[in-house]
N, C-alpha and C positions, 0 to 999 in steps of 0.2 A: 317629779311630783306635779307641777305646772302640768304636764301634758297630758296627767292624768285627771285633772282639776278641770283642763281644757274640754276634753270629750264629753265626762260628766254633763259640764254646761250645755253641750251640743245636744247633748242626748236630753237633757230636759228640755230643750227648747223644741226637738224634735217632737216628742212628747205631748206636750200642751200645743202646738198648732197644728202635730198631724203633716207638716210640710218639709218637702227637703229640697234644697236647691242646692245646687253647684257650677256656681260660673266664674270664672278665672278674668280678671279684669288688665290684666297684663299688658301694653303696649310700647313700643320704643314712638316719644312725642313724634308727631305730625310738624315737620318744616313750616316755619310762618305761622303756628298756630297760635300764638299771645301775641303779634305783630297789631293787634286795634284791641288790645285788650283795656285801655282804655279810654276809647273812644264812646261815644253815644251810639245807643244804640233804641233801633227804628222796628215797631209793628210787635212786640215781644205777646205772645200767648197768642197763636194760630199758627198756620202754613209755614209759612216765611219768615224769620228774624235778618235783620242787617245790622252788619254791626265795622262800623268804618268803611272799607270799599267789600267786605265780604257779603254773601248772600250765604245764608241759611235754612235750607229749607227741609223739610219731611218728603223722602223719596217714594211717593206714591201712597197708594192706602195697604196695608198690608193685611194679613186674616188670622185669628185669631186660631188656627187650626193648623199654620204652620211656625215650622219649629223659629225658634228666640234666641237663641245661644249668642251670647255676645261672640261677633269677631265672625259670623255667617249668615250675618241678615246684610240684604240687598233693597227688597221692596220694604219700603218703611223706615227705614235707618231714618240717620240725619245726616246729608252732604253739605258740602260748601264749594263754593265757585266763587269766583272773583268779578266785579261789573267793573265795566267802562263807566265813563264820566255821565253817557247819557243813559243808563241803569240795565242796558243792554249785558249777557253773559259774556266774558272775556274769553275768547278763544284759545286755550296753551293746549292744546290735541289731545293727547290722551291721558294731561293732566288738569283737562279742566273741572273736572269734579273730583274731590277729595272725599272719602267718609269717611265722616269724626265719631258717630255713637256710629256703631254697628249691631244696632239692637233698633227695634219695631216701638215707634211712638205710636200709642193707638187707645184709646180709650172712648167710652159711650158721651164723654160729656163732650157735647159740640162747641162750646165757647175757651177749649183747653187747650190744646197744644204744647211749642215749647217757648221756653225765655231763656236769654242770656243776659246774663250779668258778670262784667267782668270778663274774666278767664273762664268763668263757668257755663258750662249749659245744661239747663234743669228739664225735665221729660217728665212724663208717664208711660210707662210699659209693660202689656200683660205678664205677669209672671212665670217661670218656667219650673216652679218649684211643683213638684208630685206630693199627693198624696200619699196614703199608707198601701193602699193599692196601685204605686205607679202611675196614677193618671196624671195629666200634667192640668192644674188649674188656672187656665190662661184665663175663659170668662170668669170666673169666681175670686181672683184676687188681682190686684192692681199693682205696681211698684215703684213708688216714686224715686227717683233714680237724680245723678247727675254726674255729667262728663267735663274733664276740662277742653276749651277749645282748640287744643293739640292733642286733644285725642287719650289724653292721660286721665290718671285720678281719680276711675269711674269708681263710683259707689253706690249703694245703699241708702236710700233717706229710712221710708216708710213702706212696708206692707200695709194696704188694707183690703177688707174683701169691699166686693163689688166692683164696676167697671164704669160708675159712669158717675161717682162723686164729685160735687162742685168745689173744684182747687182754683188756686192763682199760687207762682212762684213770685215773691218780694225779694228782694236782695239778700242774698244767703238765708230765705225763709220761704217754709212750705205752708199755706195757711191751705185748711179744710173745711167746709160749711158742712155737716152731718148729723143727721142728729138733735136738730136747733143747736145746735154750737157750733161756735166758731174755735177751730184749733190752734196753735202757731206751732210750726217744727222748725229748730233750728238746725238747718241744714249743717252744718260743723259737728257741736256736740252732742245734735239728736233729742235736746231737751225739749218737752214736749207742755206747752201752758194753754190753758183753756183761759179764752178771751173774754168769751162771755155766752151765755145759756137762755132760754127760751128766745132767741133771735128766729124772725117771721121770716125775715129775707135779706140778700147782701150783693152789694155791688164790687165788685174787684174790678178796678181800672185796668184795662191795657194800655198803658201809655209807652210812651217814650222815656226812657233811661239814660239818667241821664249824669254820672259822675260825682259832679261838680255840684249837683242840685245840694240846697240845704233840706236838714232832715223834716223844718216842718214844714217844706212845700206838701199841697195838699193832695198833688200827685205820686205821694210816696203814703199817704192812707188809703184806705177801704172803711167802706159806708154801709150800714143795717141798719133797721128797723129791730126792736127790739119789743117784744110784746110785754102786757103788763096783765095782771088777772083784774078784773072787772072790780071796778071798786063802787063801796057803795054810795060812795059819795061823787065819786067825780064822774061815773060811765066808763065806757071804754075807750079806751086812748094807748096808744105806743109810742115809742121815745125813739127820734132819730138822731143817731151816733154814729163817732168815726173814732178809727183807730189806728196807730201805725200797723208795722209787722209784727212787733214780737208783743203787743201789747202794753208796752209800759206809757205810751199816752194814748188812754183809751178814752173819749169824754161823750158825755149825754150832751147831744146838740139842741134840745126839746127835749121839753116835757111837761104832765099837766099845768103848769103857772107860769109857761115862756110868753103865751100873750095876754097873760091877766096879772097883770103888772101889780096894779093897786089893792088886789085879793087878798086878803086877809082870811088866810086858812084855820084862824083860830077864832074868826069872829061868826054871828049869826047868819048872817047873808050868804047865800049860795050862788056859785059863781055861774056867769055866761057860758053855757056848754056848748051854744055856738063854736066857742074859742079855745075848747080842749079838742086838739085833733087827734085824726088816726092818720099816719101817713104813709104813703106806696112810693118806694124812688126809682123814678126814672131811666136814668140816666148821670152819671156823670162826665166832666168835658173841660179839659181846659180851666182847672179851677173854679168849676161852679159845679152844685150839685143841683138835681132839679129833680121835683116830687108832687105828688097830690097831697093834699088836703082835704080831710070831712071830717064833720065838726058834727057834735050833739048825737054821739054813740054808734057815728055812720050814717046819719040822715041826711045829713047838710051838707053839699058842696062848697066848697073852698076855692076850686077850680086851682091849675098849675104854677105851679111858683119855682123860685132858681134862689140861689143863696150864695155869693159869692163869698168864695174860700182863701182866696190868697191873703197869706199874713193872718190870717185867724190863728194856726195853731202854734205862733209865735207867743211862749208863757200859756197860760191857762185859759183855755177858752171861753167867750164871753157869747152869747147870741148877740149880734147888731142887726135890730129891725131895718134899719135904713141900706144894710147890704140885703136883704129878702126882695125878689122884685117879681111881681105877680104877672102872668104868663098870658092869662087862659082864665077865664070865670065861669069855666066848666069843668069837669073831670074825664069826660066821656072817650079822652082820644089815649087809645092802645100804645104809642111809641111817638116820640118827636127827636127834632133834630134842630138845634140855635141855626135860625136864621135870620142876617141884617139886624133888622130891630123888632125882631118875634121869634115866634118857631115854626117849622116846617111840621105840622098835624095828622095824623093818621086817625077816622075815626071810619070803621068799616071799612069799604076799598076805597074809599075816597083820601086826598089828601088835603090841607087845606092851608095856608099862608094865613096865620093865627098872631097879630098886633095888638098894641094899644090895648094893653091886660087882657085882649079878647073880645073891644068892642068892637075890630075887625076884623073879618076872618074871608077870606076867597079862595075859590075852588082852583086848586091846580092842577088836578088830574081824579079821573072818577072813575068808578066801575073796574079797580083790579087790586089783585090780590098781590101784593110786594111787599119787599123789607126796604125801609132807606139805610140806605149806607153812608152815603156823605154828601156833601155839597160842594161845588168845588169849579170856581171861575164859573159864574152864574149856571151852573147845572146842578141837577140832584140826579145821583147815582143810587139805582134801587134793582133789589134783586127781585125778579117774578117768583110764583109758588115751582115753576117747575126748573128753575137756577139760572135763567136765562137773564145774562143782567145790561139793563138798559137804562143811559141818561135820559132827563128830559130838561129842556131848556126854560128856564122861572122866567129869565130878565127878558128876553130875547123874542125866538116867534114861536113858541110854546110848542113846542116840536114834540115829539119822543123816538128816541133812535136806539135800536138794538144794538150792543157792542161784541156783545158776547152770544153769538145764535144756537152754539151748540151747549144743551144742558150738563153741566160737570157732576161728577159721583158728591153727592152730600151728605151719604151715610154719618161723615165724620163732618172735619172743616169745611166749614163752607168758601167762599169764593172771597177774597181779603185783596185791598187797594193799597199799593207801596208804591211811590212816585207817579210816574207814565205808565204803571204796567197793572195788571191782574194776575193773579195767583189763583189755579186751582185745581182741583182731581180731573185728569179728563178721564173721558169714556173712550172704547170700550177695558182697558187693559188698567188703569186707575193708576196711574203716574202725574205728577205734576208737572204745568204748563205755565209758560208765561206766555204773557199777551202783551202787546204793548196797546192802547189807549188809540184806536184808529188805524191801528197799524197790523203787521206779524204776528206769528205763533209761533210758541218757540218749543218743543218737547226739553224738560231738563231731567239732568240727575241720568241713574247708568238705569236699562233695564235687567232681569235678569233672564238668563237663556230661554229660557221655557218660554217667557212672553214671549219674548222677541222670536221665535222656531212659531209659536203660534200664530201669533202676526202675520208673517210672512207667509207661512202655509195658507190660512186663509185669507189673504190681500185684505184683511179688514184693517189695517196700522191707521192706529188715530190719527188728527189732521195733521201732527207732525210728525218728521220721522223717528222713531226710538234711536237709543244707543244702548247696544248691546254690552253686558257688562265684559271686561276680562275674565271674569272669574268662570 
């Protein structure tokens, strides 16, 4: 009776999505694979995950045209390899890469990747389930997935369609931005709670993971903007909020009467519209969050502010004006980055060393097109338009030095800083490389035959040498 009960189900699920999958998740564990399971772990959502002396990384870019089948993907899986003290690959011959998912991470959204937490590793991977005609719908559905890191456990979170929806994995939770809503999936029992709805926009931290954190570090939330419909009295204005993973401390951090203290919403006097904002967030970093401000229905600049977070979501959140500290008395600049005692400014191809709320501000590089990435012993590392990524020296003799000369595939991840090294797709063949910081190139992770028969027949092998997989 059950097994008749079983089918029934299958057949109605088959049914109403039209999709059929079959993949067998089977594994005998991976040796040493819970060995730093709980450990910290470094870089989670991009390229590369570390997690105690292990490296984990996405082996190459893979294509959404070949086949998926758990237990025969090669280009795209996720491997692991062991580093030396000085972040360099451990050499054990033809055990130095291991693959733990044997399935294709790969998705449209560039800021995704994978994360671990724990024993766990969470993914995105095109789906290999067909249609009612046998096609198989790799671009059309997505599959959020997760493995343990011996290789066991694989499962099932979420199907959805499309390929390039804005996710973050939280500790045992799948959150989704779609929709204007924000989703939480509980990666265990699958239960699925909406956060909150008409949300304009949303920041999910890549941080560091870190065990032992207590739950209201502010690095274990995500931060929106949350829109409001036009009211008639106050203008337009939106509420800036933060929330853990699963939602149960969600709080409004702003909103119309956070800086109109003395207001009296039930007397005659109508309040400073000045001081009802709309606000755009930046950036978050190290427990501060950092955002614009415009005031009086989007007229008024407010110019850039930070809000420091630590200890706030300890009990019930209060706004403290005296943790707000203003940036910038302008709005004008696309992206920054804390620096010393300001921020590092981006406003068209210029950059600018932005002080003293913004009564200071000096040119520190002009006329190009880049992303910053970090700062790091008086340099700032920034990527050009065509992925070419080069320091230039702030403290020092204002130099700019190319590190990286050859352009990496950016289809997907882009190029991500873990210790001494750089992470990222080379060309032509789309495998991942490590670099070290002034140093070597290193090709990592196996290739699979085909490249590597290609490669070599036409002598084009990128600047490192491949390895060819066993398989």
């Amino acid at each position: 009776m059950f097994k008749k009960i079983f089918i029934c189900s299958l057949l109605i699920i088959v049914m109403l999505t039209g999709l059929v999958a079959c993949d067998s998740f089977r594994v005998e564990p991976i040796e040493g694979g819970l060995v730093y399971k709980d450990s910290i772990v470094e870089s989670n959502g991009g390229l590369v995950v570390k997690q105690g002396s292990y490296l984990y990384f996405v082996n190459g870019l893979g294509e959404y045209s070949t086949p998926n089948k758990f237990g025969q993907v090669i280009k795209g899986s996720i491997m692991r390899c062991e580093l030396n003290d000085d972040g360099s690959i451990k050499d054990k011959g033809d055990d130095t890469y291991v693959t733990i998912v044997p399935k294709k991470v790969l998705n449209g959204y560039t800021d995704g990747g994978f994360y671990i937490f724990g024993e766990w590793i969470y993914y995105v991977t095109p789906t290999e389930a067909k249609n009612s005609s046998g096609q198989v719908q790799s671009q059309q559905y997505s599959e959020f997935m997760r493995t343990k890191t011996d290789g066991t456990g694989t499962e099932v979170i979420k199907r959805i369609a499309g390929s390039s929806t804005q996710y973050v994995f939280m500790d045992n939770t799948l959150l989704l931005y779609m929709n204007s809503e924000i989703i939480s999936i509980n990666c265990t029992t699958k239960k699925e709670t909406t956060i909150s709805t008409d949300v304009s926009s949303v920041i999910f931290p890549r941080v560091t993971f870190n065990p032992e954190a207590a739950s209201a570090d502010p690095d274990n939330f995500f931060y929106y903007t949350k829109t409001n419909p036009e009211d008639e009295t106050y203008g337009s204005y939106n509420q800036l909020c933060a929330s853990n993973a699963d939602g149960s401390r969600n709080f409004i951090m702003t909103d119309k009467f956070t800086y109109l203290p003395g207001f009296d919403p039930a007397g005659e006097a109508l309040p400073d519209f000045n001081l009802i904002y709309t606000f755009k967030i930046l950036r978050y970093e190290n427990g501060r969050i950092f955002y614009t401000k415009t005031g009086n229905n989007g007229s008024v600049e407010a110019g850039i502010w930070s809000l420091e977070l630590n200890g706030a979501f300890v009990g019930e959140f209060e706004f403290d004006g005296k943790k707000e500290e203003q940036l910038s008395n302008l709005n004008i600049y696309s992206s920054i980055l804390p620096y010393e005692d300001g921020i590092l400014a981006v406003e068209s191809s210029n950059i600018y060393y932005v002080k003293n709320g913004g009564a200071d501000r000096e040119l520190i590089i002009s006329s190009l097109s880049l992303t910053m990435l970090e700062v790091r012993e008086g340099y700032l590392y920034f990527r050009e338009s065509d992925g070419k990524i080069c320091r230039f020296s702030i403290a020092k003799d204002k130099l700019k030095e190319t590190i990286l000369e050859t352009a990496p595939n950016m289809t997907w991840l882009y190029p991500e800083m873990l210790g001494d090294f750089i992470y990222y797709i080379g060309t032509p063949y789309n495998y991942t490389v490590q670099m070290k910081i002034g140093g070597g190139i290193t090709a990592i992770g196996k290739w699979t035959t085909e490249d590597f028969e290609a490669s070599a027949s036409a002598s084009a092998a990128s600047s490192a040498t491949p390895t060819p997989t066993s398989r």
